[in-house]
N, C-alpha and C positions, 0 to 999 in steps of 0.2 A: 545402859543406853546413853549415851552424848548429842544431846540436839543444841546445832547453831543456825542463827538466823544469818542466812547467807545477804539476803536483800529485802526490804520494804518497800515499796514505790505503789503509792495509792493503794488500791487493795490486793496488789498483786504481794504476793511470798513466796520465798522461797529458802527451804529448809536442808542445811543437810544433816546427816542422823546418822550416826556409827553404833552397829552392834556387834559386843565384844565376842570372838571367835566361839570361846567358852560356853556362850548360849546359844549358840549357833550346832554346835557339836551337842550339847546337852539336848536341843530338840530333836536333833539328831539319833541321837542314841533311841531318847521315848518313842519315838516312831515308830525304828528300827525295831524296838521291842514289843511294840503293837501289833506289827505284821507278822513279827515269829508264831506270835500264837494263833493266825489264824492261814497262815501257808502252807500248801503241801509241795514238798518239791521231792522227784525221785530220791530214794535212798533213806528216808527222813518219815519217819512220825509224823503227823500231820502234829501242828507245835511245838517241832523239837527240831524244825531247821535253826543253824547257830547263825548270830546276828552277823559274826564275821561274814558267812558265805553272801547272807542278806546284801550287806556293804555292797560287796562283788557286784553281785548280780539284779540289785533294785535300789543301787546308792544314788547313780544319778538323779536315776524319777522322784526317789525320795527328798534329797535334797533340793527339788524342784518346785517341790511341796512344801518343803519345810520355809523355805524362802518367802516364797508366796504369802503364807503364814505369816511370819515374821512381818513383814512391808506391813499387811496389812494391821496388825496388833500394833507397834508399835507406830506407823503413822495415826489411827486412830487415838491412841493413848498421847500424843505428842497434842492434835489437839485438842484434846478431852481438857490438860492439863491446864493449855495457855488459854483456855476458852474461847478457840477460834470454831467460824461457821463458816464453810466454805460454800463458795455459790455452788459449786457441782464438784463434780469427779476430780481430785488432784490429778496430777501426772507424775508419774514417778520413774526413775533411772536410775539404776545400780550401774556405780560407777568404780567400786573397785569390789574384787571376791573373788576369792581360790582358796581352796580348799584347804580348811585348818586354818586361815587369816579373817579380819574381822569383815563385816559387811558395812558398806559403805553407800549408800543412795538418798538422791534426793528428793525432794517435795517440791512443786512446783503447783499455788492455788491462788485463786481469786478468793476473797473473802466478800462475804455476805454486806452490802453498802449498812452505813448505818440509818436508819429513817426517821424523821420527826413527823409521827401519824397526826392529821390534823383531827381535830374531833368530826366524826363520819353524823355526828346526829345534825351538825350545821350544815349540812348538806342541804342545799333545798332544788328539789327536781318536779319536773312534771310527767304526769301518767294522761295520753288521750285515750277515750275510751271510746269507741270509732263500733258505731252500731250496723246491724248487716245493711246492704241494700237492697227493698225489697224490688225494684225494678230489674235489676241486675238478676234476682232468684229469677225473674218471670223471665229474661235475656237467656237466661240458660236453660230453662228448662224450653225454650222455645228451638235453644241449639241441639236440644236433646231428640224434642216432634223434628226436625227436619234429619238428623242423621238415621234416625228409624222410622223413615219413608214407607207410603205404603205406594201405591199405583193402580190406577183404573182405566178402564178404554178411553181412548180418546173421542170426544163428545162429536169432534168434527171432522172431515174427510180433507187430510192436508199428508206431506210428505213428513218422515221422521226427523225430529231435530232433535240437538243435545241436550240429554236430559231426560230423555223418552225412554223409553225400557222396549225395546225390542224383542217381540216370541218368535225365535228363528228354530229350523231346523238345518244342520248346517254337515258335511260329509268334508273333510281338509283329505288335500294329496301332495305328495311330495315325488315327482318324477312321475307321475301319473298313479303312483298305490297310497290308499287307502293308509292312512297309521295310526298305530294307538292312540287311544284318547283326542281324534280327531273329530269326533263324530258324533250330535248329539239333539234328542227333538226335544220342541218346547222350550227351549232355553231361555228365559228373559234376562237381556242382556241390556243394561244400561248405557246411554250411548255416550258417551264423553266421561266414563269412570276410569277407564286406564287398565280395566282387568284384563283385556284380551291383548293378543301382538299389535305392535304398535303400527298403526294403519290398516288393524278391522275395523273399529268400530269406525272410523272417517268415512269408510267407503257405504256404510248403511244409512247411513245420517242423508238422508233427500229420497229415502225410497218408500215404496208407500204397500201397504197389504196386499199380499198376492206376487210381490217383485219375486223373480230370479235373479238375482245375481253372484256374481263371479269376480270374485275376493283375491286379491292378490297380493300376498306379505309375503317379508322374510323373516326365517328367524332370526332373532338378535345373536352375536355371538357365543353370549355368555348364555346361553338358553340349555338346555340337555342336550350334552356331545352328541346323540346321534340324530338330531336336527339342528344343530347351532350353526347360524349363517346359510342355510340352505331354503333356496326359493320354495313356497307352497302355494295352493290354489285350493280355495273353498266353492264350494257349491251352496249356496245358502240362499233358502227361502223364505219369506218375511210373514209368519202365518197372521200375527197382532200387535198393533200396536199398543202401548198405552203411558199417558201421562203419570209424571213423578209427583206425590202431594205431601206435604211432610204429614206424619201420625195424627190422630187425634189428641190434644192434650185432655185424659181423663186416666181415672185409673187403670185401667188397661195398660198405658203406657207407664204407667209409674213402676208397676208391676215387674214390666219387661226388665226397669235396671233395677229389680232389684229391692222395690218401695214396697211399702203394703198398701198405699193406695195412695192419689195425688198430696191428700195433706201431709200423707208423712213425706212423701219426695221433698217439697218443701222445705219441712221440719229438716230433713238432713242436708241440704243443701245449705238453708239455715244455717244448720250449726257448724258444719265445714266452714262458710266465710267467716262466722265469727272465729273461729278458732285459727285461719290467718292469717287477721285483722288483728288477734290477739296476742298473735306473733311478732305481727309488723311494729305493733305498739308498743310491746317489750322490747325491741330491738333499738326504736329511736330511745327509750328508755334509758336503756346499755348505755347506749355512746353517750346518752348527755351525762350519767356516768361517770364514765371513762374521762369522758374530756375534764369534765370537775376532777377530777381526784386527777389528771395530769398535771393542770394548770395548779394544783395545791401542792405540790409536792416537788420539791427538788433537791436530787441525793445524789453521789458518784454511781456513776455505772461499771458493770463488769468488763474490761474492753473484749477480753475475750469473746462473750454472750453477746454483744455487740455485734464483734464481725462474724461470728456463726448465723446470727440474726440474719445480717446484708448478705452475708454469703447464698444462703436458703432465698432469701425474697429476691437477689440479683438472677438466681438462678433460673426462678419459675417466670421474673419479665422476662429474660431473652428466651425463655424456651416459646413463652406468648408471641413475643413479638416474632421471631419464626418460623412458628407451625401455624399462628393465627392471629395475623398482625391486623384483621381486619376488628380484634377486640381490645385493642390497644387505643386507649384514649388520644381524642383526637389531639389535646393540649400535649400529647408525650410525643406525637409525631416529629414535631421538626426542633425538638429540643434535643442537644448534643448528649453522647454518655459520659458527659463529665454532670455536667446538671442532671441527668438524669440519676446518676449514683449518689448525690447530696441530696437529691429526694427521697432517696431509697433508705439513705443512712439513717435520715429524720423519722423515717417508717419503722426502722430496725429500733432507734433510740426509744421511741415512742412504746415500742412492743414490750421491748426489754422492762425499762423502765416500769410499765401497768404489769406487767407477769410477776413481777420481784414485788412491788407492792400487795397486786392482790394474795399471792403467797404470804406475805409476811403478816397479813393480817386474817388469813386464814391458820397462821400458827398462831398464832398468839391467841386467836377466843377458837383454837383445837376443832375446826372445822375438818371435818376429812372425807375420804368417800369411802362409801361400807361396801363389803366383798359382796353384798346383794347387788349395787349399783352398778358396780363393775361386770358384774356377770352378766344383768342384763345391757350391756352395751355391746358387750361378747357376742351376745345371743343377737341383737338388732345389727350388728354389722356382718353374723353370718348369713342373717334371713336374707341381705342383697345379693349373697351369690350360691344361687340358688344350683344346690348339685355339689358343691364345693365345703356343706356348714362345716363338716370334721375338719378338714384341713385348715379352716381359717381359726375354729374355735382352738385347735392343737398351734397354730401359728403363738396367737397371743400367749397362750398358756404356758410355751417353750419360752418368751422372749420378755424380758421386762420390760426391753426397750419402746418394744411397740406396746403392751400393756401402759406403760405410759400415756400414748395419745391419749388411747381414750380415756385415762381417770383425768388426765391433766382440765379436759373441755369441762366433766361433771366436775370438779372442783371449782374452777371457775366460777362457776353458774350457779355454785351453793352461796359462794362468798359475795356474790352479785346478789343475791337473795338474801343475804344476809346484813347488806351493806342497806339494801330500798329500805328493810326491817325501822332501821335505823334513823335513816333520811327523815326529811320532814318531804312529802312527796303530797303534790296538788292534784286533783284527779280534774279532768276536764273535755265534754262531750265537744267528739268532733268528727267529721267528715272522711271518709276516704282521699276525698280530692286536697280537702286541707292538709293531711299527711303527707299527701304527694308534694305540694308547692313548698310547705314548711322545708324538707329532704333535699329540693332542688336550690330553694332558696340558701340554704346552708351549705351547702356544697360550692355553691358561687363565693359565698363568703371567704370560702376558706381558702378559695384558690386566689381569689384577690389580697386576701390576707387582713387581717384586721386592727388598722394602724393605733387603734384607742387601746389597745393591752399591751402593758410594759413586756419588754422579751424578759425572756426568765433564764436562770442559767443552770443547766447540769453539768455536773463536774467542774471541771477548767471551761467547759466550751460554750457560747452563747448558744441557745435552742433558736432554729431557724422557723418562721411561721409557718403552716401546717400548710401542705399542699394539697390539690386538689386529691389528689392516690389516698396521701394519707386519710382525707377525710372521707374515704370510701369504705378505707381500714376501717373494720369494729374495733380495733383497737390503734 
């Protein structure tokens, strides 16, 4: 094998690699000799077809393989030797071959930047630790007595308004007959809920016990083809009325979703907001983070990883900003896509840059994720499609590529855990609302930009101050 270094420029390489005919043909033969012994072909012993016929008749495929092979051995061995890390996948092109002459292709890779890790134990971060609110438990559980309503006669002699539960008996016709499911007594029917066609319930709403009246809707289009769009008329009698009161809040109701009695409703309402608040709290966590080990570290980037970065995040703004440009920041609105792509870039540089960090310092103290972890991420992203778990659970299990998302997020999030481990991290009681204003406040900063921090440089290029997008980015 003959390896020359075609080009160097930053961390990109490019190699090319000659392997002599001779081992080309010698893999060739061992293959060839592998398959005799286990081929049956008419006329033939099963392992006694001759290699020659073999050539003939499975030389292409063979040689298809044997190449394959080949690339991949000796590009591997090529950088085992010069002790290169590639950031990802070479590319590779065979650039001359025919049959009996030598193989000729090249390598084409970015290499792994090099890093000066700052010490992670100077790290100094803060943790808020944001306790439930109990007015907010009493807020919800009060949202709880009013969606499970009860109703009782109305105390006074007044016509039906919205919100009154209506006991109708009612007969619907279309063309003067009678039709399925048209027809029905006692019914209490809430008046301004939206269950029935649009302009019953309006016409009941001023009538008082004892009315007759005579109801006239259409069906909406999209209703069941054999009444969709077609005029009907009810007969409908108003037997009782009665006022809407939200439930009792006592056990009984706690019961109903689900509680063993009002204290434990509570208790788990409890510990849902704590849990998050406990989320929310890791998360300003993260970023403050993130942003440190950004602002510490300045190393070459991959350009490649770079523009696959922007290329992915250009992607998913314009599909926003055209399918649902009403969630497109209002600061991105009347800014042009030249400015808008140089924010996108700082976005991608910024991604790039914490993904290759957090990596490399998850190899280095041999953090990794175990086939339990993985599995269960397997299993919680098939629980979201519900009817579908086989084919998602067989999706990942076929695909490394997609196997990747999910170990790449649990990796993350060890290294993030592993990194707080480390930090000198301040713990400090605080508010719901405090989280909020601190989030809002920081986000202003960031889009104003903040003139007292030297710009810092990666690679050749000066880093441009973080924009409002970027600082929405977790990372």
């Amino acid at each position: 094998m003959e390896v020359t270094e075609v080009s160097s420029e930053g961390l990109k390489r490019e190699f090319k690699i000659t392997i002599p005919a001779g081992d080309i043909e010698t893999k060739m033969a061992s293959r060839l000799s592998e398959i005799a012994g286990t081929i049956s072909m008419p006329g033939f012993r099963p392992g006694k077809v001759p290699v020659k016929l073999l050539r003939k008749t499975h030389g292409r495929a063979v040689m298809g393989e044997v190449l394959e092979q080949t690339v991949g051995e000796t590009s591997q061995a090529t950088l085992t030797e010069r002790g290169l890390r590639p950031v990802s996948q070479p590319k590779f092109e065979v650039t001359e071959f025919e049959d009996g002459s030598d193989l000729v292709y090249t390598m084409e890779l970015e290499l792994f930047p090099e890093i000066e890790m700052v010490d992670l134990a100077t790290l100094k971060l803060e943790r808020l630790n944001i306790k439930a609110d109990e007015s907010q438990i009493e807020e919800y559980i009060q949202q709880i007595a009013s969606t499970s309503k009860d109703s009782k006669p109305l105390t006074e002699d007044r016509p039906a308004a919205a919100g009154d539960v209506a006991v109708i008996d009612f007969v619907g016709r279309i063309d003067g007959e009678e039709f399925a499911g048209g027809k029905a007594e006692g019914y209490g029917l809430e008046l301004g809920s939206g269950s029935f066609i649009p302009g019953f319930e309006e016409q009941i709403i001023g009538a008082k016990v004892g009315d007759h009246i005579l109801v006239k809707v259409k069906f909406p289009d999209e209703y069941a083809e054999e009444m969709a769009g077609k005029d009907a008329e009810f007969d409908v009698d108003v037997k009782e009325l009665r006022e809407t009161v939200p439930a009792e809040i006592d056990d009984e109701l706690a019961k109903k979703v689900g509680a063993e009695d009002l204290a434990d409703l509570r208790s788990k309402i409890r510990e849902e907001q704590e849990k998050e608040l406990g989320s929310l709290s890791r998360m300003r966590l993260k970023r403050e983070l993130l942003d440190q080990l950004d602002e510490a570290h300045s190393f070459e980037l991959p350009e490649n990883m770079i523009q696959m970065e922007f290329d992915a995040v250009w992607e998913q703004f314009t599909h926003q900003r055209e399918h649902h440009p009403d969630q497109i920041d209002e600061d991105d609105k009347d800014k042009s896509d030249d400015e808008l792509k140089a924010q996108y870039l700082e976005i991608s540089e910024r991604r790039v840059r914490l993904g290759l960090l957090l990596a490399e310092i998850g190899r280095i103290n041999e953090i990794e994720v175990t086939s339990d972890e993985v599995n269960r991420a397997m299993v919680a992203e098939a629980q979201r499609h519900q009817g579908q778990e086989k084919e998602v659970l067989d999706y990942y299990r076929n695909n490394p590529e997609a196997l990747q998302t999910l170990q790449s997020p649990i990796l993350e999030e060890k290294v993030v855990d592993f990194i707080i481990e480390l930090a000198s991290v301040a713990d400090r009681d605080a508010t719901i609302e405090e989280l909020m204003e601190e989030t809002k406040a920081k986000e202003a900063m960031d889009a104003e930009g903040d003139e007292s921090k030297p710009q810092k440089k990666a690679a050749s290029k000066s880093k441009k101050k973080k924009s409002a997008a970027a600082a929405k980015d977790e990372k």
